[in-house]
C-alpha positions in Angstrom: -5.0 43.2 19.7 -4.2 45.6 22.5 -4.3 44.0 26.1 -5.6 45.8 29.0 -2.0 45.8 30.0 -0.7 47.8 26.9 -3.9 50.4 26.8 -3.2 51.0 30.9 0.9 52.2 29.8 -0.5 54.3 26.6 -2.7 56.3 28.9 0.5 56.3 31.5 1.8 57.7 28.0 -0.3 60.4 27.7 -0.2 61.3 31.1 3.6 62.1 31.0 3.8 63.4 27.1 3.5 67.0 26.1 2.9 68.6 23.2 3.2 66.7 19.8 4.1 63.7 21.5 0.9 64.2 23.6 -0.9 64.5 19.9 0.4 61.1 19.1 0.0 59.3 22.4 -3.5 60.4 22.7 -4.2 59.2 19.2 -2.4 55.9 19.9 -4.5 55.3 22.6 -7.6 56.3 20.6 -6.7 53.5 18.1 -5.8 50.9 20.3 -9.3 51.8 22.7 -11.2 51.4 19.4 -9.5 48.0 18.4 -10.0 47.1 22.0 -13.7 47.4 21.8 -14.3 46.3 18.1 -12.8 42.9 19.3 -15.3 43.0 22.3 -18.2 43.2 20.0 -16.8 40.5 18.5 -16.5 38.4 21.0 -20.0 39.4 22.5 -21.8 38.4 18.8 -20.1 35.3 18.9 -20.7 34.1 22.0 -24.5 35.4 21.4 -24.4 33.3 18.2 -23.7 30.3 20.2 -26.1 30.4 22.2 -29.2 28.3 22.3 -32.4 29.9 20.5 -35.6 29.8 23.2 -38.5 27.8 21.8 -42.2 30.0 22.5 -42.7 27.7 25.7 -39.3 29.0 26.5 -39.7 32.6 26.1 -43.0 32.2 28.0 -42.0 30.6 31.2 -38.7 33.1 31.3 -41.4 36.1 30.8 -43.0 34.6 34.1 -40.1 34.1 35.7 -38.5 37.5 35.3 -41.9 39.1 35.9 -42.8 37.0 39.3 -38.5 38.4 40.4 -39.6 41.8 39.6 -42.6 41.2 41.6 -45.0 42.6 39.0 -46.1 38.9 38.3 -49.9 39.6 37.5 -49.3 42.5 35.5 -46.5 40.5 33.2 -49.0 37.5 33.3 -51.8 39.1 31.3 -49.3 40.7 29.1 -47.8 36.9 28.2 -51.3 35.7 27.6 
């Protein structure tokens, strides 16, 4: 997996390359952005996976909750009902 580190010196790569090696650096960096963000989602499902699933009582009180921060606390209230 590209690091941050490695996708910051292929755009520096880019940056300085001209014509076919331009070509390649750009698709280097295409690949290694893509691989980059495929591993993100990844990472995001898993951790999503992990996570505890909300019971109905739960889902309620966190619809209050969020409602009552966003101040629109009567509106979401009948809508939770």
């Amino acid at each position: 997996m590209p690091s941050d580190d490695e996708i910051r010196e292929l755009c520096a790569r880019a940056l300085t390359a001209q014509g076919k090696e331009f070509e390649v650096a750009i698709s280097d960096l295409q690949s290694a952005i893509r691989y980059r963000l495929e591993d993100l989602s990844n990472q995001v499902i898993a951790t999503l996976l992990k996570m505890p699933r909300l019971s109905h009582t739960d889902e309620r009180e966190t619809k209050v909750k969020t409602a009552a921060a966003n101040g629109s606390e009567d509106e979401e209230l009948d809508q939770v009902s």
